[in-house]
C-alpha positions as CSV (number, residue, x, y, z in Angstrom):
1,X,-49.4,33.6,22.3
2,X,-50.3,30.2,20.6
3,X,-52.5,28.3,21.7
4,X,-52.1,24.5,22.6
5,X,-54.7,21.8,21.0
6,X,-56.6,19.2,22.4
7,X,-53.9,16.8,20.3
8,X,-50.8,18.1,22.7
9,X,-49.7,15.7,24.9
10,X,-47.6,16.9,27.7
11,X,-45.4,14.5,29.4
12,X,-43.8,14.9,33.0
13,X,-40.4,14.6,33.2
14,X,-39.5,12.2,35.9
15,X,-36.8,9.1,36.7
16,X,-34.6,8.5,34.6
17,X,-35.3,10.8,31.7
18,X,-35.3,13.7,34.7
19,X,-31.7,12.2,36.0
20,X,-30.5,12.4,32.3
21,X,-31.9,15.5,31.4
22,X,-29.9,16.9,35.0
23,X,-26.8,15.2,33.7
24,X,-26.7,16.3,30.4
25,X,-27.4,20.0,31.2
26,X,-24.2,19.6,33.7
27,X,-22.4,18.2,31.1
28,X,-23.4,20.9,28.7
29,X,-22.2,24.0,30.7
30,X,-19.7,23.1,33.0
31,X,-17.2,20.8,31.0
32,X,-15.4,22.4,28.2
33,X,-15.2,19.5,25.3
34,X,-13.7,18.9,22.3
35,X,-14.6,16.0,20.0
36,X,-12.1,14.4,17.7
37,X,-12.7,11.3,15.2
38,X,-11.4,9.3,12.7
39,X,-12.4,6.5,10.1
40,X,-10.8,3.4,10.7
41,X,-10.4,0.5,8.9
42,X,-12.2,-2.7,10.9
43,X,-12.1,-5.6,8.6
44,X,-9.0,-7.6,10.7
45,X,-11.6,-7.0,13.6
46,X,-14.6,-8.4,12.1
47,X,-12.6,-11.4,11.3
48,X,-11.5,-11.8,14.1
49,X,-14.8,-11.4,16.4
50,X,-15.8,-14.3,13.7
51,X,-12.8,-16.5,14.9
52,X,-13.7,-15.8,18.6
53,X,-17.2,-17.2,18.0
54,X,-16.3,-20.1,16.3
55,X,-14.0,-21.2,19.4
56,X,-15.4,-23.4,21.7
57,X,-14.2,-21.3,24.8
58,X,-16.4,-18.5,23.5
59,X,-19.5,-21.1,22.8
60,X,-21.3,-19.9,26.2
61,X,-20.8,-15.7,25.6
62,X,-21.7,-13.1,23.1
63,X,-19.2,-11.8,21.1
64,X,-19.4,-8.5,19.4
65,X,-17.2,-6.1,17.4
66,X,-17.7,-4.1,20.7
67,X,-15.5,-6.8,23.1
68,X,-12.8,-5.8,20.8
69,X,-13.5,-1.6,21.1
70,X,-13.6,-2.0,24.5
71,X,-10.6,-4.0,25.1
72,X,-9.0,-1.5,22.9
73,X,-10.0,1.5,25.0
74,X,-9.0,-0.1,28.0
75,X,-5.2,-0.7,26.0
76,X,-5.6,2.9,25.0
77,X,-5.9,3.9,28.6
78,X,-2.5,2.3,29.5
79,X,-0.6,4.8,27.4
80,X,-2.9,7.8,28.0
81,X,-4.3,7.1,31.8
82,X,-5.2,10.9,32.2
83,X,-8.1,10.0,30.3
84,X,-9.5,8.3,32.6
85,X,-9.3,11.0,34.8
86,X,-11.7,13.7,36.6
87,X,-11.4,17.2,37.2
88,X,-12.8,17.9,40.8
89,X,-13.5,21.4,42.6
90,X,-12.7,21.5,46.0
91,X,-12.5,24.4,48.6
92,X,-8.2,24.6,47.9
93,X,-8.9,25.1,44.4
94,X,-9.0,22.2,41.4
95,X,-7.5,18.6,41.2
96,X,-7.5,16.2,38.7
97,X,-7.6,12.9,39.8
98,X,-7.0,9.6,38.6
99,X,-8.3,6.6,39.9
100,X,-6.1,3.2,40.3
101,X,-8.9,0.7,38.1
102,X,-11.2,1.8,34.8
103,X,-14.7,1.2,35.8
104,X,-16.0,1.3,31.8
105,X,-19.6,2.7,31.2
106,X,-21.7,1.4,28.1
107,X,-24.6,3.2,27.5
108,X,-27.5,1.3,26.9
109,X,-31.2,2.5,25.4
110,X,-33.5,0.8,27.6
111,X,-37.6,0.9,28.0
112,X,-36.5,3.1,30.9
113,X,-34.4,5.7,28.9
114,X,-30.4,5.9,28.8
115,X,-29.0,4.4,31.1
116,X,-24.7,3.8,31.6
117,X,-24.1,1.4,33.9
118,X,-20.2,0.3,34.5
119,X,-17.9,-3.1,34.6
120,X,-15.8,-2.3,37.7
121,X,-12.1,-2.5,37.5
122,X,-12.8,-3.4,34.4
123,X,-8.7,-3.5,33.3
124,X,-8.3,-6.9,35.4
125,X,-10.4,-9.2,33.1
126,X,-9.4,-11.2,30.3
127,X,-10.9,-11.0,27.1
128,X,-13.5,-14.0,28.3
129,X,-14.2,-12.4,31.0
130,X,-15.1,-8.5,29.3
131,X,-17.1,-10.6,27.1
132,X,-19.2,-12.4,29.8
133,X,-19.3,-8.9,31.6
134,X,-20.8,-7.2,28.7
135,X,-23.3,-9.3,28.0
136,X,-24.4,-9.2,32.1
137,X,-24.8,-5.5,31.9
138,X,-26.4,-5.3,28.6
139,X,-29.0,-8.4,29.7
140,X,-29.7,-6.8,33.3
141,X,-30.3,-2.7,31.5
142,X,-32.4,-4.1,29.0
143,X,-34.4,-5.9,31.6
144,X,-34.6,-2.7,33.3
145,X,-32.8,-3.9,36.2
146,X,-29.6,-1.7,36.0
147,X,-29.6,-0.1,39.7
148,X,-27.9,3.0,40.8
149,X,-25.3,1.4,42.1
150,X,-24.5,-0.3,38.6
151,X,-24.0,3.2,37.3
152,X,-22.1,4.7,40.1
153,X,-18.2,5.4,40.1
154,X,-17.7,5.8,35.9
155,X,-14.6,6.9,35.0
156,X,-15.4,6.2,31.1
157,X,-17.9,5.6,28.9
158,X,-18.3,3.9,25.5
159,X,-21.6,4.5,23.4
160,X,-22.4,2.5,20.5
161,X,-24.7,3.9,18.3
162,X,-23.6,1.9,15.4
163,X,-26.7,-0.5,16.8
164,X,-29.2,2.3,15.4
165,X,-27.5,2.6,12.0
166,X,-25.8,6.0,13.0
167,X,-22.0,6.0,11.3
168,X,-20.7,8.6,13.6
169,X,-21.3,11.4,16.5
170,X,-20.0,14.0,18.9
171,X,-21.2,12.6,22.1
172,X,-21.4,14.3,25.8
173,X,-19.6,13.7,28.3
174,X,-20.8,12.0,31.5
175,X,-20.6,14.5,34.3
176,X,-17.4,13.5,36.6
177,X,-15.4,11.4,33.7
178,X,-12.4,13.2,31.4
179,X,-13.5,11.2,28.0
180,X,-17.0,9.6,25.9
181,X,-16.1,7.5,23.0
182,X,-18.7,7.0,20.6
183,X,-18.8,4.0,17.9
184,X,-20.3,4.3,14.6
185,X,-22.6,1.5,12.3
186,X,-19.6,-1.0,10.5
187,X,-20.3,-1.2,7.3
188,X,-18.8,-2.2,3.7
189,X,-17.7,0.8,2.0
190,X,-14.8,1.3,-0.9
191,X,-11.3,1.5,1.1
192,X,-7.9,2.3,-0.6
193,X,-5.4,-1.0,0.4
194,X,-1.8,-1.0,-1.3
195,X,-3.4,1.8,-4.0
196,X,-5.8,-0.4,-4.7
197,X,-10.0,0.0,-4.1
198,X,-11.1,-2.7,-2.4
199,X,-14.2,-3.4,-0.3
200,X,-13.7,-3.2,3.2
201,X,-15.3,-3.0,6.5
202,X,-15.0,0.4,8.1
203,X,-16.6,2.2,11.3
204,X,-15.9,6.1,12.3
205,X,-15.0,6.4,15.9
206,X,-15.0,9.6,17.8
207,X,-14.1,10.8,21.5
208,X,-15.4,13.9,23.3
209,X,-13.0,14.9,25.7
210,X,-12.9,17.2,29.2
211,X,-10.0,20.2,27.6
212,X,-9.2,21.1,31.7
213,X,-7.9,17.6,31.7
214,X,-6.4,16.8,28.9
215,X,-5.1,18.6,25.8
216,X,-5.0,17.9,21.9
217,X,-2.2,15.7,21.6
218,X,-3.3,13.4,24.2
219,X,-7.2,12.9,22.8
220,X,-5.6,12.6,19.4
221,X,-3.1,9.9,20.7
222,X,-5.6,8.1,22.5
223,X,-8.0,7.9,19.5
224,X,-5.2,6.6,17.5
225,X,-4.4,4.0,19.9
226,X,-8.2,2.7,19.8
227,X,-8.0,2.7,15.8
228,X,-4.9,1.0,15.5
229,X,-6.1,-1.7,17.6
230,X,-9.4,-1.9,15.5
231,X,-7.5,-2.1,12.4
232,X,-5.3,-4.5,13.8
233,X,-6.2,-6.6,17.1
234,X,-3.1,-8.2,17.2
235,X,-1.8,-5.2,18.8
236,X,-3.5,-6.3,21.5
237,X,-1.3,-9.6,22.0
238,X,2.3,-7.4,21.3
């Protein structure tokens, strides 16, 4: 048996990191899941995030390449709305259910761990309004003022860990949502446009996704539906 040295630190786990070690154990071995990704092309986005901050309806709000991913994922969810699903065990067997608004979870590194606090009914804002919503929820977590109530009711969750220099991951599931998409770093890497090599700006985005829900074709479709809209945000206005 080893011994431990006067240099071992042992920490409790409590709070949050208790609450997300709970969660993510749940997550682990209860929800079958199955990750899918693809590269995608974002240059037409970061353009336009750069013509969002250079109008002077935008002058008051922060605008990010992430306004445009999650406006995307909420488009997305229009054509594939099981995805914003949940599987639920009752005593007459399973349901899947699927609730009326998207309450969208970002996860957010804070002093106090990982926390995922959610826009309610997130689908009824306009693209002003996501953006001042974002930036409320990303000031208040890393304030460390995010309350359970703020995190309550997810139905799905975006996690950028492009922020940390991280091009792509297979993220977990948050226990009682269908779907996890998970953003990568954007950065300038050699692209093929028209057969020719050209620089271009280009992220990887991946979904993990609950299989009792929802099958293959569907997480495929919906990824594809996020990346077109990254590729080209004026899918958005069609």
């Amino acid at each position: 048996m080893s011994e431990r040295t006067a240099a071992t630190e042992s920490i409790p786990v409590r709070g949050v990191r208790k609450a997300t070690a709970q969660a993510m154990t749940t997550s682990a071995f209860t929800i079958p899941q199955v990750s899918v990704w693809t590269e995608v092309d974002a240059t037409r986005t970061m353009e336009y995030v750069a013509r969002l901050r250079a109008a002077p309806d935008y002058a008051e709000v922060r605008v990010t390449p992430l306004l445009v991913i999650a406006r995307a994922v909420l488009w997305a969810l229009q054509r594939t709305p099981l995805i914003n699903a949940a599987w639920r065990e009752g005593p007459d067997g399973a349901t899947i259910e699927v609730p009326a608004g998207v309450n969208l979870g970002i996860a957010a590194a804070t002093p106090r761990g990982l926390l995922v606090p959610n826009i309610k009914d997130a689908q009824n804002l306009s693209l002003h309004g996501l953006a001042e919503a974002l930036g409320t929820l990303t000031t208040v977590a890393r304030s460390g003022r995010t309350t359970p109530a703020d995190q309550r009711g997810g139905t799905i969750t975006i996690t950028n860990i492009g922020v940390f220099g991280v091009d792509g991951a297979t993220p977990m599931i948050n226990p009682g949502e269908t779907g996890i998409i998970a953003v990568g770093t954007i950065r300038q890497k050699p692209w093929v446009v028209d057969g020719e090599i050209t620089p271009r700006w280009v992220t990887t985005i991946a979904g993990t996704f609950d299989h009792r829900v929802v099958d293959g074709d569907a997480m495929s479709r919906f990824l594809a539906d996020i990346a077109a809209v990254i590729e080209d945000p004026a899918v958005l206005l069609a």
